[in-house]
C-alpha positions in Angstrom: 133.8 110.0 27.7 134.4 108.9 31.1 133.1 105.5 33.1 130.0 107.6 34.5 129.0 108.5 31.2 129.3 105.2 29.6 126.8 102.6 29.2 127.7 100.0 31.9 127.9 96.0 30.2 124.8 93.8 31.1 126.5 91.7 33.2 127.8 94.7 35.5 124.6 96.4 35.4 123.4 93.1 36.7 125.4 92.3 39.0 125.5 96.6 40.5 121.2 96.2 39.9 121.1 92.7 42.2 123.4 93.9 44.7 122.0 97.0 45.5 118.3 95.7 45.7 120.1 93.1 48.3 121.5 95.8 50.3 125.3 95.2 49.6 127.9 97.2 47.8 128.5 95.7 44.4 132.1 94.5 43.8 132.1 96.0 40.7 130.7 98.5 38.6 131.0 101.3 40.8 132.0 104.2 38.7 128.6 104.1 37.2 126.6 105.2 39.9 128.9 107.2 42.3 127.4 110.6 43.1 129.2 113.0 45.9 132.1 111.9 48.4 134.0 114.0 45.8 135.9 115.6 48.6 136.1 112.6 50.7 137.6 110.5 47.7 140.0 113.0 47.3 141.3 113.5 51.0 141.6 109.5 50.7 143.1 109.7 47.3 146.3 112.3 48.9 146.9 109.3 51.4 147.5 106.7 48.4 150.2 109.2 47.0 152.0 109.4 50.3 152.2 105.3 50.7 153.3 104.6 46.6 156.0 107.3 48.0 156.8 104.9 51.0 154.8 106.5 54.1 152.0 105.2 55.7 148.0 106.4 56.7 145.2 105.0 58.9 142.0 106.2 58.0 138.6 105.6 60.2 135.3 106.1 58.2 132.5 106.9 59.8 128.9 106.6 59.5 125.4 105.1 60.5 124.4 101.1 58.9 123.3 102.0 55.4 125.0 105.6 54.8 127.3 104.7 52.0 130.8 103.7 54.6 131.0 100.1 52.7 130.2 102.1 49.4 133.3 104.5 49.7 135.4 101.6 50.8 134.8 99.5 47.9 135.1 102.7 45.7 138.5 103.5 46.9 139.5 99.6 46.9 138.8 99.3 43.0 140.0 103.0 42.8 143.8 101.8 44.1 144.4 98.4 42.6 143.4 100.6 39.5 147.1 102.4 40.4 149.1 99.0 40.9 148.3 98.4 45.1 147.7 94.9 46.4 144.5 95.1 48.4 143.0 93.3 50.9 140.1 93.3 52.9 138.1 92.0 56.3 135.2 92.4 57.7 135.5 91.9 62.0 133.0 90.0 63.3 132.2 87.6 66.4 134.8 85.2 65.3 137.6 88.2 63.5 138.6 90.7 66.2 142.3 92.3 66.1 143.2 90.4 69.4 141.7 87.1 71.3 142.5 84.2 73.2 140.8 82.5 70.6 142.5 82.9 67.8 140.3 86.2 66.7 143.0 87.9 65.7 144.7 85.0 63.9 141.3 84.9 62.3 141.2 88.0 60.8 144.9 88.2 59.2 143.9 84.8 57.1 140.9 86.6 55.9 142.9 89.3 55.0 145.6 87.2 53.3 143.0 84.9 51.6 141.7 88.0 50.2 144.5 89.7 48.4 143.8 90.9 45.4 145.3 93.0 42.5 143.7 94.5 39.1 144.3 91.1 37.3 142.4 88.9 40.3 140.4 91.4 41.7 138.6 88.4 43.5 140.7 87.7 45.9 143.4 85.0 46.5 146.0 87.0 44.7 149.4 85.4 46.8 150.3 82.6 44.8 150.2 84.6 41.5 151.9 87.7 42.9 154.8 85.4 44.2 154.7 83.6 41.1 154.9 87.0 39.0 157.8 88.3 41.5 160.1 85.3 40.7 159.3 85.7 37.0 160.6 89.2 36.9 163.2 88.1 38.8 164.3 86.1 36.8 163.7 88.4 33.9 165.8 90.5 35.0 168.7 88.2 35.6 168.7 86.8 32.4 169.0 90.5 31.0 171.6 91.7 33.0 174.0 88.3 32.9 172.7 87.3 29.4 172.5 84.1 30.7 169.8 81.4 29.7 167.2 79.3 31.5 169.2 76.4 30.7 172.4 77.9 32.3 173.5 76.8 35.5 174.6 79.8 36.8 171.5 81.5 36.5 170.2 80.2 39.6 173.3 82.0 41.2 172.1 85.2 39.8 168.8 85.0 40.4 169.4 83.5 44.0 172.0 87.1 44.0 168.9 89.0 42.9 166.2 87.2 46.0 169.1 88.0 48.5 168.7 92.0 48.0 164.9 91.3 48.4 165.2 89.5 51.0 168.1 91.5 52.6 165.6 94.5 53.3 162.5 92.5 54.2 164.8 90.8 56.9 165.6 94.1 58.4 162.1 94.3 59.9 160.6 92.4 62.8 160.2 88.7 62.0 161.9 89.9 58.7 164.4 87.1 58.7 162.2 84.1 58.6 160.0 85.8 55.9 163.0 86.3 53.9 164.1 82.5 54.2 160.5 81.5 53.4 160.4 83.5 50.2 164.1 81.2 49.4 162.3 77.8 50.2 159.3 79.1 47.6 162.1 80.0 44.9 164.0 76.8 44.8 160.8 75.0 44.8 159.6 76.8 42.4 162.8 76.6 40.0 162.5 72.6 41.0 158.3 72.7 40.0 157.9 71.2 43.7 153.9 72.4 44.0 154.1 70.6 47.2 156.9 72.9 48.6 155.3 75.6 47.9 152.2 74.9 49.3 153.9 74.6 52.4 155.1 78.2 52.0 151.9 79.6 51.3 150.2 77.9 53.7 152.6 79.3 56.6 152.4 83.3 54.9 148.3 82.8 55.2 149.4 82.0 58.8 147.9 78.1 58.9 150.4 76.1 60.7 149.3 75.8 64.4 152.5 74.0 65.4 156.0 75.6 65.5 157.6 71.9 65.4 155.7 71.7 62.3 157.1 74.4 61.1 160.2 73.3 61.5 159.9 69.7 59.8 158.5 70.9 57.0 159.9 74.2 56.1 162.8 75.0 58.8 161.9 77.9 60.4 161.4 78.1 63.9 158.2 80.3 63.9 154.6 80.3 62.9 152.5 83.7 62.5 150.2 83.9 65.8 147.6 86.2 67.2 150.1 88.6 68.8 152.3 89.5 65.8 150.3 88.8 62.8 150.0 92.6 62.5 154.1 92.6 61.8 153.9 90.2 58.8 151.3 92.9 57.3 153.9 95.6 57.9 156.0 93.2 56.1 154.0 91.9 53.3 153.7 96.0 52.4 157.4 96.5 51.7 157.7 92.9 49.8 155.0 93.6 47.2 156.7 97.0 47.2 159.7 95.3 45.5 157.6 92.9 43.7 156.8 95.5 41.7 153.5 96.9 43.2 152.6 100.5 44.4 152.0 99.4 48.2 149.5 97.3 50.6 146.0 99.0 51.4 144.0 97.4 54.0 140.1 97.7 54.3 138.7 96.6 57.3 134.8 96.9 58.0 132.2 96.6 60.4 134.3 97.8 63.6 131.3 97.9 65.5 132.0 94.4 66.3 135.1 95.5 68.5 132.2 97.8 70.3 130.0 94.5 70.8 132.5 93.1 72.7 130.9 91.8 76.1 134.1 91.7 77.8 135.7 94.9 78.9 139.6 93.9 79.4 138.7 91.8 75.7 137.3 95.3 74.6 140.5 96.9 75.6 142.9 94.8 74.7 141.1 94.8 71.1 141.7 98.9 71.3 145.5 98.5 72.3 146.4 96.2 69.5 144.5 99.4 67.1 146.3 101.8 68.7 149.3 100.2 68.1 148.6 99.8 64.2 147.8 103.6 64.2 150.7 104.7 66.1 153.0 102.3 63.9 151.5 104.0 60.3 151.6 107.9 61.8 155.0 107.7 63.3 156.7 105.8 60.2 157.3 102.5 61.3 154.9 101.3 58.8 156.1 101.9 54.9 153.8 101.3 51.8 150.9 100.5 54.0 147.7 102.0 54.1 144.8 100.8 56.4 141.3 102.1 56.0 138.4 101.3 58.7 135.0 101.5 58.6 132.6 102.4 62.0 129.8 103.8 63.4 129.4 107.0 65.2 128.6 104.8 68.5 131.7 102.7 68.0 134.0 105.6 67.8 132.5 108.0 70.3 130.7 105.8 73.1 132.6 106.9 76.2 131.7 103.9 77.9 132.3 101.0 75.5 133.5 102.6 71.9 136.7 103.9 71.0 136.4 107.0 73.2 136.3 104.7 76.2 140.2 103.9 75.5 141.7 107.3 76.2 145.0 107.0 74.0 142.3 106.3 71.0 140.1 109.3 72.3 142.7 111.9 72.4 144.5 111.4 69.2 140.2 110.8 67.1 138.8 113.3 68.8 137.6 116.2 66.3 139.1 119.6 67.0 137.1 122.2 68.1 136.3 124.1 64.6 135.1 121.0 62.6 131.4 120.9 62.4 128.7 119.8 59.9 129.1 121.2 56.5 132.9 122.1 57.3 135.0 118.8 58.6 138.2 118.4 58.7 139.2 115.9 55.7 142.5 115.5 56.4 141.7 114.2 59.8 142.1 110.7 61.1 138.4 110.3 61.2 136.5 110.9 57.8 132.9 111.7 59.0 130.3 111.0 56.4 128.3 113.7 55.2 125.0 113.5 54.3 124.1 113.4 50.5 121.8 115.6 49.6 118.2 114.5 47.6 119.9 116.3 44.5 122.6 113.9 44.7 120.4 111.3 44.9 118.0 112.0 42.7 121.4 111.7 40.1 122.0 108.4 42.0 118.0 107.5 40.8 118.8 108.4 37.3 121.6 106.5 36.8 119.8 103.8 38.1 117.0 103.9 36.2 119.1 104.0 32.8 120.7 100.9 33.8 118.0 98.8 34.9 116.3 100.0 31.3 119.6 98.5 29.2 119.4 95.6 31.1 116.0 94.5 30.3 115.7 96.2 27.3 112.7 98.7 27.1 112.6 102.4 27.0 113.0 104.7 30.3 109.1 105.5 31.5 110.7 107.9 34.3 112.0 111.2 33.6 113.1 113.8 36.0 109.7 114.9 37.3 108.5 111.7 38.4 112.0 110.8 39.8 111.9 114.0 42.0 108.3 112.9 43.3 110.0 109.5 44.0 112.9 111.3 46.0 110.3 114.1 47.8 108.3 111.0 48.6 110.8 109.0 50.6 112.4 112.3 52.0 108.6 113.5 53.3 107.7 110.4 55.5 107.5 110.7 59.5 111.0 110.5 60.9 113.2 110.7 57.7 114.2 113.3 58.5 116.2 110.7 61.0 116.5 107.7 59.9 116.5 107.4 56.3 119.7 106.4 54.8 120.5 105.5 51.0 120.4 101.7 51.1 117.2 101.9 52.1 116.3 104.7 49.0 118.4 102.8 46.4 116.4 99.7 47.4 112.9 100.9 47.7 113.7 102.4 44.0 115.1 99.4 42.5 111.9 97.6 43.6 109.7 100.8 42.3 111.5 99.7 39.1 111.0 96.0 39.1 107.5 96.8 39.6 107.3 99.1 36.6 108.7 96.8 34.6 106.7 93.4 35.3 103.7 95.6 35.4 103.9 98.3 32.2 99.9 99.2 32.9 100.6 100.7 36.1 102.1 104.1 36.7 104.8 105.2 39.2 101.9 107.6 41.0 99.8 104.7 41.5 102.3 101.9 42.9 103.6 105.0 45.4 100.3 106.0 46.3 99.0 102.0 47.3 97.9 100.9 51.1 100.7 98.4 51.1 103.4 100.9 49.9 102.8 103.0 52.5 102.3 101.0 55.4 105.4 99.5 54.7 107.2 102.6 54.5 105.9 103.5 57.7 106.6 100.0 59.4 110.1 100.2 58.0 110.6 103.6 59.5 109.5 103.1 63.0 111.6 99.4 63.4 114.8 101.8 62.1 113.6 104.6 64.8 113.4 101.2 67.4 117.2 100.5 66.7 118.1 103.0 67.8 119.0 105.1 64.6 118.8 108.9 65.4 120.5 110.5 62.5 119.9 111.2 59.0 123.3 110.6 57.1 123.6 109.3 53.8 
């Protein structure tokens, strides 16, 4: 029996229930209720193979607020630290860009870094514990191999021996060299239980020190990670956790549209070079264990004026070829273009739903698969959405429907879908979404 046939525990059907009627994408629980992306999971799933074998991929998804983007990334997120990768993820937003003379960029590598996570702290805030665990093994290993003991003063030799190789390839890359002297200072301080030292160390690799002279005092190296190259220390925190023991780094960054926001058009630009770069670097191999994963709307990739399309480098290497089309993209493309899912698929989605919400408070399922395709016709039958309707919206007007059934067992599904207040709602909701500006029915 596999996770979508098992009963989920309360507290994830919870926690997947709450989320979902509040519009985000549960953290957890997802393999419950996933219905179609099957291809788009598996185009996505190839790239994971290629960076555990030491390439590199840069993935755009693409689709309208509320079609199930931040669903598939989270899905693929749980779906890879599942296989041994270190993930982290970002959302951009006013204050996170890629590049600024703020600090934006800055901004959005310590988000990333303060969000690390593996299978065993899937919450984030994973770096101390995957260093820790690296010098472990190192050690581990040391001991096997010299048959020496902890107590042993040669150990530290050997072990030191051991952090060199490590280091030795890290330091190859750009920036390499310091990384490699910082991962040292955290050893010896961690073989000399100095917490203070290696404080120090983490708090420069999460890319907190604002002062090279700083720096320098307290950790002697002559550099601090800045908005320009903070993209190289990502490149390089890949192919560390790589010999850590891990499969690879995969990178999940949403809500691109904020890059599109931009008022600014040089600050727009320069926001689009620094992206290029980060696509070039992973498609011509200068990136190795690294995978980075985007999410965007249609408008931020294809707005000639002010979305991606408006930078030509971007526009000529995103640009769909000329036999993709609806119902037969191109999967293996740069950009992932979300399909919509059918009402079958969700009307699967609706009974998965409805068997969780009835484990978690306890009562026997009232809807069976006729009322659940009136539910579905219902929403799919209301003027414009046919446009405008996306699953959140769906998944959220059901969850209620359910909430309602529940707190009220003398009512009936026809009569809470058939009320004054249902309906104009329905109708408000649908006309603010057409006001928008959302002109396309993708789920």
């Amino acid at each position: 029996m596999n996770d979508n046939q098992k009963k989920p525990p309360k507290r994830i059907g919870q926690a997947v229930l709450n989320s979902l009627k509040g519009g985000v994408v549960p953290r957890i629980g997802l393999p419950y209720i996933t219905v179609g992306r099957k291809n788009e999971i598996e185009a996505l799933l190839h790239d994971v193979d290629i960076i555990s074998d030491g390439g590199a991929a840069f993935r755009f998804i693409v689709g309208r607020y509320g079609s199930g983007k931040s669903f598939l990334l989270q899905t693929i997120r749980n779906y890879v630290m599942d296989r041994g990768f270190i993930v982290a993820d970002a959302d951009l937003s006013p204050e996170r860009r890629l590049q600024g003379t703020r600090g934006q960029g800055l901004a959005t590598y310590r988000e990333l870094i303060g969000n690390l996570s593996t299978k065993t702290k899937p919450e984030g805030g994973a770096l101390t514990l995957v260093l820790d665990r690296w010098i472990s093994g190192v050690q581990a290993r040391a001991m096997q191999e010299t048959g020496l003991t902890p107590e042993d003063e040669g150990l530290a030799r050997a072990v030191d021996q051991k952090i060199y190789a490590v280091t030795a390839a890290v330091s190859e890359l750009v920036h390499g060299f310091e990384f490699a002297r910082l991962l040292s200072v955290y050893y010896h301080a961690y073989l000399d239980g100095d917490d203070v030292q290696k404080a120090k160390v983490v708090r420069w690799f999460r890319g907190e020190y604002a002062l090279k002279k700083e720096a320098k005092e307290e950790l002697g190296v002559n550099i601090i990670i800045s908005d320009d190259d903070w993209y190289d220390y990502l490149k390089i925190f890949a192919v560390f956790f790589r010999m850590a023991g891990y499969a690879g780094l995969m990178i999940f960054i949403d809500e691109l549209v904020n890059l599109y926001k931009i008022p600014n058009s040089v600050t727009r630009q320069y926001n689009y070079e620094k992206l290029l770069t980060m696509y070039n670097d992973t498609l011509q191999g200068r990136a190795r264990y690294l995978g980075i994963i985007m999410g965007a709307t249609p408008q931020t990739v294809e707005d000639r004026r002010r979305g991606l399309y408006s930078y030509e480098a971007l526009r000529s290497r995103l640009s769909e070829g000329k036999f993709s089309r609806e119902g037969a993209r191109d999967l293996l493309a740069p950009v992932i273009r979300l399909e919509p899912l059918t009402p079958e698929e969700m009307l699967v989605l609706c009974e998965k739903l409805a068997a969780m919400h009835a484990d978690l408070y306890g009562y026997e399922g009232r809807l069976g698969t006729e009322e659940l395709a009136r539910f579905i016709e219902l929403e799919y039958s209301r003027v414009g959405a046919d446009q405008n309707i996306t699953p959140r919206e769906v998944i959220r007007d059901f969850i209620e429907l359910l909430d309602l059934l529940y707190q009220n067992p003398e009512r009936t599904m026809d009569e809470l879908l058939g009320s004054d207040g249902f309906c104009h709602a329905k109708s408000g909701a649908v006309s603010d979404r057409a006001e928008e500006g959302y002109v396309e029915f993708t789920l």
